[in-house]
Biopython code that builds the backbone (N, CA, C, O; Angstrom):
import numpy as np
from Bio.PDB.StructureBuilder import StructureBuilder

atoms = [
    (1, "UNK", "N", (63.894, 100.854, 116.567)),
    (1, "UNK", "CA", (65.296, 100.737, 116.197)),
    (1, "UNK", "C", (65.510, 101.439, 114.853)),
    (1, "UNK", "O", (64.717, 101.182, 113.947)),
    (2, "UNK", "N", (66.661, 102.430, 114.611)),
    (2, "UNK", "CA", (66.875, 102.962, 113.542)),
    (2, "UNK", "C", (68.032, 102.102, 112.391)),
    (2, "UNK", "O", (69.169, 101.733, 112.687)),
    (3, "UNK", "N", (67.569, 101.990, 111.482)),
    (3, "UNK", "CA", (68.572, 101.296, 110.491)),
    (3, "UNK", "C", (69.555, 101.991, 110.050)),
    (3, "UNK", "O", (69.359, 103.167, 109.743)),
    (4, "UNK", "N", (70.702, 101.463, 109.936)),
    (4, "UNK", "CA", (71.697, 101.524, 109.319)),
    (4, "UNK", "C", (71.445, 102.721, 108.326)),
    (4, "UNK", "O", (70.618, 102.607, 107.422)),
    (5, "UNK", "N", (72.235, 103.960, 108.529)),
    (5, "UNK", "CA", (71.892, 105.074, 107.066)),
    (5, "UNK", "C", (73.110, 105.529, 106.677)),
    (5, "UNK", "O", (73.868, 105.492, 107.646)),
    (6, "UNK", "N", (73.796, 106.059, 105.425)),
    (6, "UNK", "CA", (74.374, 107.163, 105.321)),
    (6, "UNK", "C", (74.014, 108.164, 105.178)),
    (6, "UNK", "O", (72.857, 108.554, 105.016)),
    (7, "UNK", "N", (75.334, 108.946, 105.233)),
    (7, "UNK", "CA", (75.213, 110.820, 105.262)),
    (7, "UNK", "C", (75.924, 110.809, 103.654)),
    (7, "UNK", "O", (77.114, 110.526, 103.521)),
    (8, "UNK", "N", (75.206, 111.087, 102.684)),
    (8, "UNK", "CA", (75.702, 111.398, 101.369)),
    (8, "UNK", "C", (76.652, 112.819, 101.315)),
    (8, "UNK", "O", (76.157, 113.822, 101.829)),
    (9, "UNK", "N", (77.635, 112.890, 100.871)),
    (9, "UNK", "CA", (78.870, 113.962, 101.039)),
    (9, "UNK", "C", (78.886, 114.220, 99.656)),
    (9, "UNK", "O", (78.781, 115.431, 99.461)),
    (10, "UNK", "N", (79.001, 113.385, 98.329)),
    (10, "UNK", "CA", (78.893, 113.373, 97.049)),
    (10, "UNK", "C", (78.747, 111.931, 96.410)),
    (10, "UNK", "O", (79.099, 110.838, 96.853)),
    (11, "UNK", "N", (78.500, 112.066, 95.948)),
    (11, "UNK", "CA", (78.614, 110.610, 94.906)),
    (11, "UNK", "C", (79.287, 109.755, 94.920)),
    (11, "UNK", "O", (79.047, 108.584, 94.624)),
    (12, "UNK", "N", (80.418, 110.326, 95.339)),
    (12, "UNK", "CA", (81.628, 109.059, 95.648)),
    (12, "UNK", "C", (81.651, 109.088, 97.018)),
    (12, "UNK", "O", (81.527, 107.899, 97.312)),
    (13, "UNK", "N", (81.737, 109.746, 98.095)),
    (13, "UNK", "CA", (82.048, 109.783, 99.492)),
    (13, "UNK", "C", (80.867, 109.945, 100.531)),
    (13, "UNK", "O", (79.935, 110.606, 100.074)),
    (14, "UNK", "N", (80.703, 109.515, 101.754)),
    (14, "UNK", "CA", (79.562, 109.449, 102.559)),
    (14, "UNK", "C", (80.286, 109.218, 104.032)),
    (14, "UNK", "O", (81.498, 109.070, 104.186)),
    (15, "UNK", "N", (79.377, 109.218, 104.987)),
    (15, "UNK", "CA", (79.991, 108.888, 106.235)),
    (15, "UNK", "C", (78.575, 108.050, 106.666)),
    (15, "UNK", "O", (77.412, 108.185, 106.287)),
    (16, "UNK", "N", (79.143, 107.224, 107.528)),
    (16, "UNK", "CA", (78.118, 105.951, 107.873)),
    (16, "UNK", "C", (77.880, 106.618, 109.125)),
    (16, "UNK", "O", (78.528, 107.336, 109.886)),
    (17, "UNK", "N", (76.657, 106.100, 109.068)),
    (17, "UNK", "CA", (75.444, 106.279, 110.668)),
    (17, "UNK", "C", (75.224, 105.010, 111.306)),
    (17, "UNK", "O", (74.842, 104.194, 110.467)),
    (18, "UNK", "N", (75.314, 104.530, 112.439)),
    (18, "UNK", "CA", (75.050, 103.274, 112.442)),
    (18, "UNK", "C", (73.147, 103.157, 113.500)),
    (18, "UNK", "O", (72.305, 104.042, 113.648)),
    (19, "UNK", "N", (73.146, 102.109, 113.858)),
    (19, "UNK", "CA", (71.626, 102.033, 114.443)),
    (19, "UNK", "C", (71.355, 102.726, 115.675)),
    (19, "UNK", "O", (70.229, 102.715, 116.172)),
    (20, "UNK", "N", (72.649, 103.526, 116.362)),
    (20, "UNK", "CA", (71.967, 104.472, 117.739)),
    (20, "UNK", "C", (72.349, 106.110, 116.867)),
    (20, "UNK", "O", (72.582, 107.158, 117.469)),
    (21, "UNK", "N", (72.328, 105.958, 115.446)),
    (21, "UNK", "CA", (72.072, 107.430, 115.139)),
    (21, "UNK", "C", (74.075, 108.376, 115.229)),
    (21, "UNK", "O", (74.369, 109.559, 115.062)),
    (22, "UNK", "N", (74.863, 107.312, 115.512)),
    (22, "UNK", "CA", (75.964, 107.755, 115.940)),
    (22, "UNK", "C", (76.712, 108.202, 114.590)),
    (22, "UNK", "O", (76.756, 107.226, 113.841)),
    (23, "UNK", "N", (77.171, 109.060, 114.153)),
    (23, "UNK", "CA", (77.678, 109.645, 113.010)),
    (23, "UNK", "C", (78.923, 109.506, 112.625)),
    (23, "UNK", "O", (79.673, 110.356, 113.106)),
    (24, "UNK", "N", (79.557, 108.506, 111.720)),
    (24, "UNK", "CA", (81.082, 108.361, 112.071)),
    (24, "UNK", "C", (81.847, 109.614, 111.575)),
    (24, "UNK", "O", (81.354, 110.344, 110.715)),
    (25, "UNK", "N", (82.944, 109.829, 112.078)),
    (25, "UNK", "CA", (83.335, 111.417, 112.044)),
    (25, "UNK", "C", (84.648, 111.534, 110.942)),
    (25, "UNK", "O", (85.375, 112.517, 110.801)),
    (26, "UNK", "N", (84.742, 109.967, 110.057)),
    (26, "UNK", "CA", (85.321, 109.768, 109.100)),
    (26, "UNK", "C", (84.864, 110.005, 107.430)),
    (26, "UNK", "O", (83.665, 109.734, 107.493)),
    (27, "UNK", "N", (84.969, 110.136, 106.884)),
    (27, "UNK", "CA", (84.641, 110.012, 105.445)),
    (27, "UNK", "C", (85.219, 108.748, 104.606)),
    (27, "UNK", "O", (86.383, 108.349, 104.580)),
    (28, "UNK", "N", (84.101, 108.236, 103.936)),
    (28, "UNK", "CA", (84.636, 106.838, 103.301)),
    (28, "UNK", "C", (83.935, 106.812, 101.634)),
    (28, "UNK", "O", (83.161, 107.676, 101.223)),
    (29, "UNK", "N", (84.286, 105.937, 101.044)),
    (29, "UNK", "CA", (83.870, 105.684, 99.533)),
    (29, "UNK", "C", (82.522, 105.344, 99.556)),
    (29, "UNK", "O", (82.285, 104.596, 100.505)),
    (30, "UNK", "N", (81.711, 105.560, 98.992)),
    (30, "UNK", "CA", (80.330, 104.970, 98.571)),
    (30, "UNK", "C", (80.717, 103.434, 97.889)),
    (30, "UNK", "O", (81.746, 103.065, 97.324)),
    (31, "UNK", "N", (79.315, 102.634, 98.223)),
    (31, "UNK", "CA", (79.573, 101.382, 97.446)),
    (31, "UNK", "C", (79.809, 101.369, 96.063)),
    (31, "UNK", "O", (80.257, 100.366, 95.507)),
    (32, "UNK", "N", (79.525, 102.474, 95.427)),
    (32, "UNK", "CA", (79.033, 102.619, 94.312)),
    (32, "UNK", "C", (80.301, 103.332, 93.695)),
    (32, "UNK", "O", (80.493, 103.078, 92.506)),
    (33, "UNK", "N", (81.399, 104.375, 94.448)),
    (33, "UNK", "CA", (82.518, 104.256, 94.435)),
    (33, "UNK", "C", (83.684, 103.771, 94.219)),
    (33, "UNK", "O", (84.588, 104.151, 93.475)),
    (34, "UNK", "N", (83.541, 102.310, 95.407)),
    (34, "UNK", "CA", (84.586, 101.677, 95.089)),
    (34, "UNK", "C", (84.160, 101.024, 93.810)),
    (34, "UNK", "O", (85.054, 100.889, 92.975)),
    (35, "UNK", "N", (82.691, 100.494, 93.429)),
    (35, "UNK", "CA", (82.306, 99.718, 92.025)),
    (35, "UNK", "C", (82.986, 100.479, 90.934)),
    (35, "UNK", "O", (83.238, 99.893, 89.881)),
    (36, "UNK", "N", (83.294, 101.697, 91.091)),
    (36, "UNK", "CA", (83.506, 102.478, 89.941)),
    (36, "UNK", "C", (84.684, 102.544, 89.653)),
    (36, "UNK", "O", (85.121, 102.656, 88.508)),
    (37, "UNK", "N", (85.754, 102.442, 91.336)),
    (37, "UNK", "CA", (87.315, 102.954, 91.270)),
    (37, "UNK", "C", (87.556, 101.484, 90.961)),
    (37, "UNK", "O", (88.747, 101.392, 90.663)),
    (38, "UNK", "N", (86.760, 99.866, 90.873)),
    (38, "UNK", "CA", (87.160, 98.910, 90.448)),
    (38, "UNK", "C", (87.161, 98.972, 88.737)),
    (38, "UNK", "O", (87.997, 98.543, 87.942)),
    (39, "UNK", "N", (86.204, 99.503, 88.568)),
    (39, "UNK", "CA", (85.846, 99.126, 86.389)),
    (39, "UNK", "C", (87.166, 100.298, 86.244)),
    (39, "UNK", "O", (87.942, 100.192, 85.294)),
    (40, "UNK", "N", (87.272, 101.002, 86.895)),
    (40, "UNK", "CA", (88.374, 102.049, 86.252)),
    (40, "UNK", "C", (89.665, 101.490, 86.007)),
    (40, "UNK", "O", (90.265, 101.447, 84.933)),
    (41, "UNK", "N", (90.117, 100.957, 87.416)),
    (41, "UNK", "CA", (91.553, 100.175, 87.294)),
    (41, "UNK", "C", (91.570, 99.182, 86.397)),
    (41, "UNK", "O", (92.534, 99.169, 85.632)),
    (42, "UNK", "N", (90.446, 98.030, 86.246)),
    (42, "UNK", "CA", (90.568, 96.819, 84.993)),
    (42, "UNK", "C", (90.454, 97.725, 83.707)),
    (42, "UNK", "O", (91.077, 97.471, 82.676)),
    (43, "UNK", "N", (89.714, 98.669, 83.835)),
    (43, "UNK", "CA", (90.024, 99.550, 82.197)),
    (43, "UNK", "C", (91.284, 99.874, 81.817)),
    (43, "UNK", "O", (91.703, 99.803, 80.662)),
    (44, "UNK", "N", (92.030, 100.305, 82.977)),
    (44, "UNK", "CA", (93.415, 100.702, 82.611)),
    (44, "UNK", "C", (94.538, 99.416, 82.262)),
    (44, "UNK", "O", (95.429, 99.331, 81.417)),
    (45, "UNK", "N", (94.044, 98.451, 83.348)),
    (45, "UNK", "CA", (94.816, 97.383, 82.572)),
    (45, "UNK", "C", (94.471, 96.864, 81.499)),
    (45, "UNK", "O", (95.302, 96.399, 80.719)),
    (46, "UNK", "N", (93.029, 96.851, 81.246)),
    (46, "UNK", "CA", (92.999, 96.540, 79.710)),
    (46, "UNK", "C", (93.806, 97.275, 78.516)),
    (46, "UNK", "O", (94.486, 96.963, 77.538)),
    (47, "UNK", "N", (93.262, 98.606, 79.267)),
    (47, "UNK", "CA", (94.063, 99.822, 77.778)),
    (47, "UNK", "C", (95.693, 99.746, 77.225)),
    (47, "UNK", "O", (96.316, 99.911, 76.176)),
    (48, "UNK", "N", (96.071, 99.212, 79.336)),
    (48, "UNK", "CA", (97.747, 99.431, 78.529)),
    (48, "UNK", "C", (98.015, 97.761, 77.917)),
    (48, "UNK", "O", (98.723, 97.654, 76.916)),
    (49, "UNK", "N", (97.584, 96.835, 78.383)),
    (49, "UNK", "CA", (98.247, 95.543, 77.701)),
    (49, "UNK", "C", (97.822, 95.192, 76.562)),
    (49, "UNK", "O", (98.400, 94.409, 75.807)),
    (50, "UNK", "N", (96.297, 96.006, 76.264)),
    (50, "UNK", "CA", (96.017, 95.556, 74.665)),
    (50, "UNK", "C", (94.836, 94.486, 75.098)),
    (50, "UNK", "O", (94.076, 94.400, 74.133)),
    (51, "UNK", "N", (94.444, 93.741, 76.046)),
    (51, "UNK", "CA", (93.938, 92.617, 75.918)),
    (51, "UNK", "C", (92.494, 93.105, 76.666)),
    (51, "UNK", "O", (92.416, 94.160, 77.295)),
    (52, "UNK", "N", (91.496, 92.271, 76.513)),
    (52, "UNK", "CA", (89.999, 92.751, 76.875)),
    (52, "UNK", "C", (89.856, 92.029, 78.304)),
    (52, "UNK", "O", (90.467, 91.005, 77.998)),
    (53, "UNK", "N", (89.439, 91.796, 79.828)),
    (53, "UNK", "CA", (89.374, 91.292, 80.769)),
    (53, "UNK", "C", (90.236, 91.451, 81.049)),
    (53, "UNK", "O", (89.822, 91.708, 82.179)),
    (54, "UNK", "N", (91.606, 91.618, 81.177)),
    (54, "UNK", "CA", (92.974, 91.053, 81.171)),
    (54, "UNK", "C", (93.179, 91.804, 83.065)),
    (54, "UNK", "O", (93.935, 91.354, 83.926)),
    (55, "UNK", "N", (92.360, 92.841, 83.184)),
    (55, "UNK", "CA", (92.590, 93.340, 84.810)),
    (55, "UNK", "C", (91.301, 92.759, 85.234)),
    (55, "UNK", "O", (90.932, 93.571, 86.082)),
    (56, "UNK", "N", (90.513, 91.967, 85.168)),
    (56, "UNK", "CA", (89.382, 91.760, 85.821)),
    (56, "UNK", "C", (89.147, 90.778, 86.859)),
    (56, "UNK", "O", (88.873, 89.587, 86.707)),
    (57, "UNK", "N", (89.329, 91.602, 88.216)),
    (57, "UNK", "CA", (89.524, 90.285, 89.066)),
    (57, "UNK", "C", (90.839, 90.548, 89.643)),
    (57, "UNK", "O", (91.135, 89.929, 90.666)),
    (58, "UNK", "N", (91.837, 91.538, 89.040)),
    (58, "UNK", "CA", (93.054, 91.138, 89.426)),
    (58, "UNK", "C", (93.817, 92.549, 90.022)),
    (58, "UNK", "O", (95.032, 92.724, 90.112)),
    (59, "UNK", "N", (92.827, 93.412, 90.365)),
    (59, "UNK", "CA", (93.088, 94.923, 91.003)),
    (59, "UNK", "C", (93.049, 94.869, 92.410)),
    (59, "UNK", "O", (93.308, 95.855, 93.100)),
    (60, "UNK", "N", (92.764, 93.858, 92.836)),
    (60, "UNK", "CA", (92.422, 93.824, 94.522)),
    (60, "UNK", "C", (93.353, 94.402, 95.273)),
    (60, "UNK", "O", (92.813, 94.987, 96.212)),
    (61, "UNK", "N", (94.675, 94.515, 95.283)),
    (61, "UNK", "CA", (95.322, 94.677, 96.075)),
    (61, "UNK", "C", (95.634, 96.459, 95.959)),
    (61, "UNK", "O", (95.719, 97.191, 96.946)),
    (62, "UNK", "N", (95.743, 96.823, 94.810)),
    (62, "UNK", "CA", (96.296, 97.839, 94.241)),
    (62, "UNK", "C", (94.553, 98.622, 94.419)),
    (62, "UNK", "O", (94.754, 99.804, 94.698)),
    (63, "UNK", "N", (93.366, 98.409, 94.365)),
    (63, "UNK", "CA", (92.342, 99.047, 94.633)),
    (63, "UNK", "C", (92.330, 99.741, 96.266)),
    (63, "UNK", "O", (92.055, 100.851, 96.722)),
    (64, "UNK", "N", (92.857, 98.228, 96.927)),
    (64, "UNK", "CA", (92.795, 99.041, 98.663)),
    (64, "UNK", "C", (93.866, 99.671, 99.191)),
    (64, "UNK", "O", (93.842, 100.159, 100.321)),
    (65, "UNK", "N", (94.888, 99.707, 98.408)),
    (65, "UNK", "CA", (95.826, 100.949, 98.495)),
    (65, "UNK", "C", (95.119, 102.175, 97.482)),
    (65, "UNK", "O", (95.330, 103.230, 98.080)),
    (66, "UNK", "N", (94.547, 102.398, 96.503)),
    (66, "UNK", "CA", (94.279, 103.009, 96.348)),
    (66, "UNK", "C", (93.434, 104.089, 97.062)),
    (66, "UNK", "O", (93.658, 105.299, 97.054)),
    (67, "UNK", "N", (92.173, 103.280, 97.836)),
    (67, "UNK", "CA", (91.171, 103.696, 98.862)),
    (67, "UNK", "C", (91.825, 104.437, 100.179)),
    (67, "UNK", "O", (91.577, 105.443, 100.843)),
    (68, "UNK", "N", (92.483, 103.723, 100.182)),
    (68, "UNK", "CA", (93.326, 104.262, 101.809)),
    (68, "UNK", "C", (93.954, 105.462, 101.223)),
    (68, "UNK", "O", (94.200, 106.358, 102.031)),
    (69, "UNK", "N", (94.184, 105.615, 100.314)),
    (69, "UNK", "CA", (94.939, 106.521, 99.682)),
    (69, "UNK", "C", (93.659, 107.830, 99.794)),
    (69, "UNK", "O", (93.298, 108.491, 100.767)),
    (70, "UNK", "N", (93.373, 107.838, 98.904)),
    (70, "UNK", "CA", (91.247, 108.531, 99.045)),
    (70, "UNK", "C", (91.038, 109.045, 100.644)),
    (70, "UNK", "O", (91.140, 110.206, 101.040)),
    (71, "UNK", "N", (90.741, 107.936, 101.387)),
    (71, "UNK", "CA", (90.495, 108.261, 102.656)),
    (71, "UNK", "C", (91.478, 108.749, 103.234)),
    (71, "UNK", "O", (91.243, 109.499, 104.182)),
    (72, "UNK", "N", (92.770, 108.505, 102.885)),
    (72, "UNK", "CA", (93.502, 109.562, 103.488)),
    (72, "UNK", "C", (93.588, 111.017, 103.180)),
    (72, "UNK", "O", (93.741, 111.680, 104.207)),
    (73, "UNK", "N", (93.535, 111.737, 102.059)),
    (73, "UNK", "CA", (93.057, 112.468, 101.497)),
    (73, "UNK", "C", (92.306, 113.016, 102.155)),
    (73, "UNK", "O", (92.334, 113.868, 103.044)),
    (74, "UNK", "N", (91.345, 112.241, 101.451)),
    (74, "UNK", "CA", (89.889, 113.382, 102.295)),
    (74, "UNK", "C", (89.333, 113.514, 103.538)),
    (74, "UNK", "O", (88.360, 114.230, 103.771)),
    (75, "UNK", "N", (90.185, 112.539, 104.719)),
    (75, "UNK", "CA", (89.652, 112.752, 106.174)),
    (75, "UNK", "C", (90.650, 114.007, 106.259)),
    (75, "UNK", "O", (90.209, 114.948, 106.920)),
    (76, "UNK", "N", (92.020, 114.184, 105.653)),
    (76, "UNK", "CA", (93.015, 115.313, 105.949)),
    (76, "UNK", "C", (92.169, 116.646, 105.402)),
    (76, "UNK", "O", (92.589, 117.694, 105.894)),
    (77, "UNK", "N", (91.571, 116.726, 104.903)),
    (77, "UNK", "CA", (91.167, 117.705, 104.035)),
    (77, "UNK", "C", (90.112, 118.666, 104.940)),
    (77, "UNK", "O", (90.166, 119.894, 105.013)),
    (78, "UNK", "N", (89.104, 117.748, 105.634)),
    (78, "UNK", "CA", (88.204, 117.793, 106.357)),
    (78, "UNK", "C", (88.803, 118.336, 108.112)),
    (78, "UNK", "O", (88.168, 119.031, 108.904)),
    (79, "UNK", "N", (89.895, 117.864, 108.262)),
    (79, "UNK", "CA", (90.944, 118.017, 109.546)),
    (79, "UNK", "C", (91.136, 119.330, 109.974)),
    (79, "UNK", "O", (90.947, 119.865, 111.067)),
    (80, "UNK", "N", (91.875, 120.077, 108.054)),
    (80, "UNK", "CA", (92.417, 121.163, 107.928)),
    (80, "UNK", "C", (91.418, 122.036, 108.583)),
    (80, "UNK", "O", (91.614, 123.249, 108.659)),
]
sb = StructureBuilder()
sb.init_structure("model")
sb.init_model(0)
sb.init_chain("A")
sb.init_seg("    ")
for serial, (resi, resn, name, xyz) in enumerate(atoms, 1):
    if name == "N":
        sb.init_residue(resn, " ", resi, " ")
    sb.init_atom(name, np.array(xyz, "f"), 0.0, 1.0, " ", f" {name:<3s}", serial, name[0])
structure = sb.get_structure()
């Protein structure tokens, strides 16, 4: 049985393989991605309100519009 792999695209983006080797024909965020597009957004809410934590915890909603946003992007890109 083959495990679970990705296809690395860059640093931020990859496409998942799953265990019969099947290649998804989408492009998605790396885990390590979204970890990053999360510290980014609480940075920004920190920067504009002045206060330290003050977005931490509290980007959730506005992160997965962001993503969909990304993946929309870059599956169009790939289309063209």
């Amino acid at each position: 049985m083959m495990s679970n792999k990705l296809i690395i695209v860059s640093k931020w983006i990859h496409r998942y393989v799953d265990d019969e080797g099947n290649v998804d024909n989408k492009l998605t965020l790396t885990s390590e991605g979204i970890a990053s597009l999360t510290e980014d957004l609480e940075y920004i809410v920190d920067k504009y309100t002045g206060i330290d934590d003050a977005g931490f915890m509290k980007c959730g909603e506005i992160r997965t519009d962001i993503i969909e946003l990304i993946h929309s992007i870059i599956n169009k890109e790939i289309s063209n």
